[in-house]
ZAMARGU-4260 file (C-alpha; in steps of 0.2 Angstrom, whole numbers, plus 5000, padded with zeros to 4 digits):
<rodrens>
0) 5406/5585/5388 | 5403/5570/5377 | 5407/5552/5388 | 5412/5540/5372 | 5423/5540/5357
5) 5436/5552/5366 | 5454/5548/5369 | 5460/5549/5387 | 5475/5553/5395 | 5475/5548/5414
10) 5491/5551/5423 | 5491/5538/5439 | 5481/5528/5431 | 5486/5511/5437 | 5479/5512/5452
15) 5465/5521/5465 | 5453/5534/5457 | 5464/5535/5441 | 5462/5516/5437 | 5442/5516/5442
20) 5440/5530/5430 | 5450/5523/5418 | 5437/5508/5418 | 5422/5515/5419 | 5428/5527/5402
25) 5434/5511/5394 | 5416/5503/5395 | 5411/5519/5387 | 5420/5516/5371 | 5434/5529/5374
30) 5452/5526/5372 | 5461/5528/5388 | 5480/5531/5391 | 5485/5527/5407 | 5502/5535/5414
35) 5511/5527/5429 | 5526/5526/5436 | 5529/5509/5440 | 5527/5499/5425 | 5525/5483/5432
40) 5509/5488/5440 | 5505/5498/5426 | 5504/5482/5416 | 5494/5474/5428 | 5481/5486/5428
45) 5481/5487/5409 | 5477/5470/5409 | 5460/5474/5419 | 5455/5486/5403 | 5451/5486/5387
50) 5453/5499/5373 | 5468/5505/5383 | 5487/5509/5380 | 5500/5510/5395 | 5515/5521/5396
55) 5529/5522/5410 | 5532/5537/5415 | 5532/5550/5430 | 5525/5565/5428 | 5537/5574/5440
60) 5552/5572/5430 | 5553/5584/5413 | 5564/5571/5401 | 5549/5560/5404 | 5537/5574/5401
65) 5544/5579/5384 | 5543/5561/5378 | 5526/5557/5384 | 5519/5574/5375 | 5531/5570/5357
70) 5524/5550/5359 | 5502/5557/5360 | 5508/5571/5347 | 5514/5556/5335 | 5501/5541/5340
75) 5488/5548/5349 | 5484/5566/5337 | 5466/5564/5344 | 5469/5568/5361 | 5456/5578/5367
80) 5455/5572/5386 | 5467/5576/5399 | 5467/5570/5418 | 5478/5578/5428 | 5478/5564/5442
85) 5497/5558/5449 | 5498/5563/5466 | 5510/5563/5481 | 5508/5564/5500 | 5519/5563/5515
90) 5512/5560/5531 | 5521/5568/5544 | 5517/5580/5556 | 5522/5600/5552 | 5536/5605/5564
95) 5553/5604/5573 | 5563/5591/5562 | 5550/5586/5550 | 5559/5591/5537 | 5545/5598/5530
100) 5551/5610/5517 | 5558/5593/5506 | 5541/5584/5507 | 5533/5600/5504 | 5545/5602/5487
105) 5541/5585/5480 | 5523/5585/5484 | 5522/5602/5476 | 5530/5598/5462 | 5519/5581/5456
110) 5504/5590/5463 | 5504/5606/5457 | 5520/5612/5445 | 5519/5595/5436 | 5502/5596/5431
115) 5506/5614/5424 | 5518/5609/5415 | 5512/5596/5406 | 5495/5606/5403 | 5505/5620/5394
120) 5514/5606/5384 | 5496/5599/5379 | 5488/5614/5375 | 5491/5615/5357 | 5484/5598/5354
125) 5471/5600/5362 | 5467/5613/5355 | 5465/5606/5339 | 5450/5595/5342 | 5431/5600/5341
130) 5429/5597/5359 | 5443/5593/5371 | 5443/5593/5392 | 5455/5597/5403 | 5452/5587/5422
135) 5463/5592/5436 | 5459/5579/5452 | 5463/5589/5469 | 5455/5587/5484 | 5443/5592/5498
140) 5457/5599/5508 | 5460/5612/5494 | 5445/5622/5503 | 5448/5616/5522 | 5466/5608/5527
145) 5466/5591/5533 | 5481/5583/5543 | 5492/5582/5530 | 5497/5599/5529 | 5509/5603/5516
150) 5499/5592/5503 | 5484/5603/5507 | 5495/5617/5500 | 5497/5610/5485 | 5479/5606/5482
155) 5475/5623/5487 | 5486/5630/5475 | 5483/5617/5462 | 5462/5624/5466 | 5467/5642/5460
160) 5478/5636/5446 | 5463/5628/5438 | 5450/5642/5442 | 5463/5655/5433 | 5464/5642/5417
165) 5446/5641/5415 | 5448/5661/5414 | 5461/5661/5404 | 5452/5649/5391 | 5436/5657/5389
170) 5443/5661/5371 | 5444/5644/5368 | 5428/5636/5371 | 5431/5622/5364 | 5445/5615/5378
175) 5432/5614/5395 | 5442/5613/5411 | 5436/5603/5426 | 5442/5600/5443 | 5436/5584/5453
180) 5437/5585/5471 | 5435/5570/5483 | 5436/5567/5502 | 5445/5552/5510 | 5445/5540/5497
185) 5446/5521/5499 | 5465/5517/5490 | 5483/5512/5489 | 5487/5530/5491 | 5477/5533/5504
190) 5479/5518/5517 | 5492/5525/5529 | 5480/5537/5535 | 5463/5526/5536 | 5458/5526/5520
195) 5451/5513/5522 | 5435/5522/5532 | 5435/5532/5517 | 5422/5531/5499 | 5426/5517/5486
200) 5435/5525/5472 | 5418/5517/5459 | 5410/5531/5468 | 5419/5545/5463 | 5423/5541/5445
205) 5403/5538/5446 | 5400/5554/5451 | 5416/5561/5440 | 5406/5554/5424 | 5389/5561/5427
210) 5396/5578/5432 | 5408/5578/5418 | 5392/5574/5405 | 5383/5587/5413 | 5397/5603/5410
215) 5398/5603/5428 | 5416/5611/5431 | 5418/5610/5451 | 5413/5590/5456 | 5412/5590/5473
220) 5411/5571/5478 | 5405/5563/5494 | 5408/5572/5511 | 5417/5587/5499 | 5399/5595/5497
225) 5396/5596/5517 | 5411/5606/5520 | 5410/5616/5506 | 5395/5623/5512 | 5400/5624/5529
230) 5417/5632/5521 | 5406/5644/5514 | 5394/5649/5530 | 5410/5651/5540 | 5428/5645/5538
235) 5434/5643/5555 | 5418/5630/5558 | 5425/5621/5543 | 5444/5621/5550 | 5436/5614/5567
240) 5424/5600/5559 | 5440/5596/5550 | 5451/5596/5565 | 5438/5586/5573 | 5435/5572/5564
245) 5446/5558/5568 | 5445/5553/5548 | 5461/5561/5540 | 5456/5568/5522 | 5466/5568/5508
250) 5461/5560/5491
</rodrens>
């Protein structure tokens, strides 16, 4: 997949692996939407970029869905790169009074339903380009589950939702459907759970960038290839060198 002289769409781009990809594209002479929720930090970060146009908006909410899509549809007809990035996570333990099936709706809904929904609602413009991508960012814990247990699910679902739409768009070969998958990474997002021990978020839009030139549709990034391969060797190993690491993973 080309890397300049696309035009981007980043949802939660304003900050964390969204806003370094969005970066590290702009120096590369693409034009990159970024989509966040909060517009006054969504104006901050644009102000970091160049070649870039913010828009307000939260994915998890239809009304704002149906605009963004009618708003690229009229401005941006030459869309032809989509990355599925917002994310939610609760930390919380699973059990008795966690009112876990709540947390689990919300983070299932911005990780998972959202991103389908909006996909669906892209499809047809991106269709119409000569070479468009589709990039949905999920997670290490989509293989192995990490602490936080319902957002795993939703990785892991949104995991099999991108395998099953690369299948279903082998008839389109000109939309190419990725899935970028990082460990603990160091962010906002990811600071009440030690992110701070995690990778910096340069290195896995690095990584994101060569793998994505390179037609490379699983990117594994970081500590993601090690328990892959164990994952694959033996699960149960993989769920206890999970469980045993006093780093919690979520991306």
């Amino acid at each position: 997949m080309k890397t300049t002289n696309n035009t981007v769409l980043i949802t939660g781009g304003s900050a964390g692996i969204g806003f370094e990809i969005a970066r590290q594209l702009s120096e590369k002479r693409n034009h990159v939407i970024i989509l966040g929720r909060n517009p006054d930090r969504l104006e901050k970060a644009a102000a970091k970029l160049k070649n870039v146009t913010p828009i307000a908006g939260d994915v998890s909410k239809a009304e704002d869905v149906d605009k963004l899509v009618k708003r690229l549809n009229e401005d941006f007809p030459n869309l032809n790169v989509l990355i599925n990035n917002a994310g939610r996570a609760y930390v919380y333990k699973i059990g008795i009074g966690a009112n876990a099936a709540e947390k689990a709706a919300d983070e299932m809904n911005t990780n998972y339903t959202s991103v389908i929904a909006l996909t669906e609602k892209l499809l047809p413009l991106l269709a119409k380009q000569e070479e468009a991508a589709i990039v949905n960012v999920s997670s290490i814990v989509a293989f192995v589950p990490g602490s936080l247990g319902t957002y795993s699910a939703s990785k892991a679902a949104l995991h099999s939702y991108t395998q099953s739409l690369r299948i279903a768009l082998e008839e389109t070969p000109s939309i190419k459907v990725f899935e970028l998958m990082p460990p603990l990474v160091d962010t906002e997002f990811s600071a009440e759970i030690g992110g701070s021990n995690g990778i910096p978020p340069s290195q896995v839009a690095d990584e994101f960038i060569s793998a994505f030139e390179n037609d490379e549709y699983e990117i594994h990034v970081g500590q993601t290839v090690q328990i892959y391969k164990l994952f694959l060797s033996s699960p149960a190993e993989a769920l206890k060198a999970m469980r045993g690491s006093r780093k919690p993973v979520v991306s």
